[in-house]
TIMILUM-635068 format. One record per residue: residue in one letter; x, y, z of N, C-alpha, C in turn; chain. Coordinates in steps of 0.2 Angstrom, whole numbers, plus 5000, padded with zeros to 4 digits. Layout:
<rs>
R aa  nxx  nyy  nzz caxx cayy cazz  cxx  cyy  czz ch
R  A    X    Y    Z    X    Y    Z    X    Y    Z  A
...
</rs>
This chain:
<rs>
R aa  nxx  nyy  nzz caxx cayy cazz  cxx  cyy  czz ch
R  X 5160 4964 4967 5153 4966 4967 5151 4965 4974  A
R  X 5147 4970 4977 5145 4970 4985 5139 4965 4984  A
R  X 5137 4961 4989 5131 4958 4991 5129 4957 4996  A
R  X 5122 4960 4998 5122 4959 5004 5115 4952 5005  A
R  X 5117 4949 5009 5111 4942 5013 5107 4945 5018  A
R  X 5101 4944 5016 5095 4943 5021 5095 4939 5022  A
R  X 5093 4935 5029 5093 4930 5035 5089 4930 5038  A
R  X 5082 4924 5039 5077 4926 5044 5072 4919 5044  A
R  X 5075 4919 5052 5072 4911 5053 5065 4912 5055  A
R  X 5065 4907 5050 5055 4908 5048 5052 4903 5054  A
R  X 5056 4901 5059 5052 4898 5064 5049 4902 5071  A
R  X 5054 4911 5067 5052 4914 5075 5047 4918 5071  A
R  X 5040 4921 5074 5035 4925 5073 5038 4932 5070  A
R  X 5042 4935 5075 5042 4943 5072 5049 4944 5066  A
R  X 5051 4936 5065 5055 4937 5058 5052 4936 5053  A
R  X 5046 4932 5056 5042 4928 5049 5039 4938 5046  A
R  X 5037 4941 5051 5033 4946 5050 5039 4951 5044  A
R  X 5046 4950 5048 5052 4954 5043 5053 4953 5036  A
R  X 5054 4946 5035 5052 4942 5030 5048 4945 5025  A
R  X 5041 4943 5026 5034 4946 5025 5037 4955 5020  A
R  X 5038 4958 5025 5040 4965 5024 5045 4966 5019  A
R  X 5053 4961 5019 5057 4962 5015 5055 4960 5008  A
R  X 5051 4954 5008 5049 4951 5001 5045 4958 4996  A
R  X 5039 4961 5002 5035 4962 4997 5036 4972 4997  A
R  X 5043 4971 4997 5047 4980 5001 5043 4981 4993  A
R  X 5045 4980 4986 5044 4982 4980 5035 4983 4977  A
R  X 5033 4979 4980 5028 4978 4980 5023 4987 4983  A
R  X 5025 4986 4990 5023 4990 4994 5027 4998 4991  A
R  X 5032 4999 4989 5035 5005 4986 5029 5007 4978  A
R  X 5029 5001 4978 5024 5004 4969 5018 5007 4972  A
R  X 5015 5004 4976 5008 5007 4979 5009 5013 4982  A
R  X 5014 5013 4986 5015 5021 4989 5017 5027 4981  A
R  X 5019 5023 4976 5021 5027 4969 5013 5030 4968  A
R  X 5009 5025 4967 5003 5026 4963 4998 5030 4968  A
R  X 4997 5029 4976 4994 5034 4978 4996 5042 4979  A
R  X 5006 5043 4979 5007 5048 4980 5007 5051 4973  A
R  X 5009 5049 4968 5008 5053 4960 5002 5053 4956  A
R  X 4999 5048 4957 4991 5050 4954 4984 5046 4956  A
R  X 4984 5046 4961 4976 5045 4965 4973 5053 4965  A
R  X 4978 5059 4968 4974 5064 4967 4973 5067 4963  A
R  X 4974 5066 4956 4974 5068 4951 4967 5063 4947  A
R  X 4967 5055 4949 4961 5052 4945 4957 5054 4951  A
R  X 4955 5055 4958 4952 5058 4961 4947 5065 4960  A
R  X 4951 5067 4960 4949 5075 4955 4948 5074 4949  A
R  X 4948 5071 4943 4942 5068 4939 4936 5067 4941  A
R  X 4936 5061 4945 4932 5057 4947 4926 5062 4951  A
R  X 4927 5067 4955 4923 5070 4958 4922 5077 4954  A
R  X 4924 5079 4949 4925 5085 4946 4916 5086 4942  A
R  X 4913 5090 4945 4908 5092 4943 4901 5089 4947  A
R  X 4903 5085 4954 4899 5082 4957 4899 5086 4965  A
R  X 4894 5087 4967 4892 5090 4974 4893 5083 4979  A
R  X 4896 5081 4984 4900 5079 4987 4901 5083 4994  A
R  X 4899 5078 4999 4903 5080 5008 4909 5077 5010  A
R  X 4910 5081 5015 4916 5078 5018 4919 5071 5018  A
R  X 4910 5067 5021 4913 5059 5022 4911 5055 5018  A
R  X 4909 5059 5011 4908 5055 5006 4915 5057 5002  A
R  X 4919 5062 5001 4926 5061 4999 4932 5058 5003  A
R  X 4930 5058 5011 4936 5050 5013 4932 5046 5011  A
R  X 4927 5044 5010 4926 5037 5006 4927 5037 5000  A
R  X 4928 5040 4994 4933 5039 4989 4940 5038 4991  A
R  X 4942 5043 4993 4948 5043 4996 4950 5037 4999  A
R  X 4949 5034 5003 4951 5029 5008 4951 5022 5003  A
R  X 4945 5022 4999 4940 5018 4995 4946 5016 4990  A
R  X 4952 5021 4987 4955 5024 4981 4960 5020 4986  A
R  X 4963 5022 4991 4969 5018 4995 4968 5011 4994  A
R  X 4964 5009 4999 4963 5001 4998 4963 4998 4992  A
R  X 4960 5002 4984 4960 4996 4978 4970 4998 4977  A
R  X 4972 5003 4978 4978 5002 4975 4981 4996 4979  A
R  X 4981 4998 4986 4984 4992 4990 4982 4982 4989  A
R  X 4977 4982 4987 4974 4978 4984 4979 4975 4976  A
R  X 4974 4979 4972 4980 4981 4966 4986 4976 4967  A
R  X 4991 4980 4972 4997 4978 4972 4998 4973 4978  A
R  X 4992 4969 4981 4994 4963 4983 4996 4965 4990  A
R  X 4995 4971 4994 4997 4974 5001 4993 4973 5005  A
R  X 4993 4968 5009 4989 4967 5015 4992 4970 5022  A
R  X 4990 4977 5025 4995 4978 5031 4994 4976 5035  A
R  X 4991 4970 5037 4989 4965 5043 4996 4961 5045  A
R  X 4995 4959 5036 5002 4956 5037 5011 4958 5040  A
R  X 5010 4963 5041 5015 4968 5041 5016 4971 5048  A
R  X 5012 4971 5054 5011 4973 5059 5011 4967 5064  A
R  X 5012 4968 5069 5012 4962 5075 5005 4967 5078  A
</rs>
């Protein structure tokens, strides 16, 4: 059986950040599921039959990203140096 080991001294900063990233790699793949398969689709519900502008569908839009990310415990602050 192959196995491969992750290794990451949690004393230096920009491993603590890789760490961070490798832990929540599952977490962060489900959120990218949920917005690329069905945000457009509950989105298009959700505005279907309502008159609506531009910056008021990125604020759904955007609005829709954040609770997923949320949802699934994704903070990207954590993830970027």
């Amino acid at each position: 059986m192959a196995k491969g080991i992750l290794e990451f001294d949690l004393n230096d900063q920009d491993e603590v950040i890789a760490h961070k990233r490798a832990v929540k790699s599952f977490d962060m793949a489900m959120a990218l599921w949920e917005i690329t398969h069905n945000t457009k689709k509950s989105l298009e519900w959700s505005l279907e039959g309502k008159d609506v502008d531009k910056y008021e569908t990125l604020e759904l839009v955007f609005g829709k990203i954040y609770e997923i990310l949320d949802e699934h415990n994704i903070n990207t602050e954590e993830f970027i140096n």
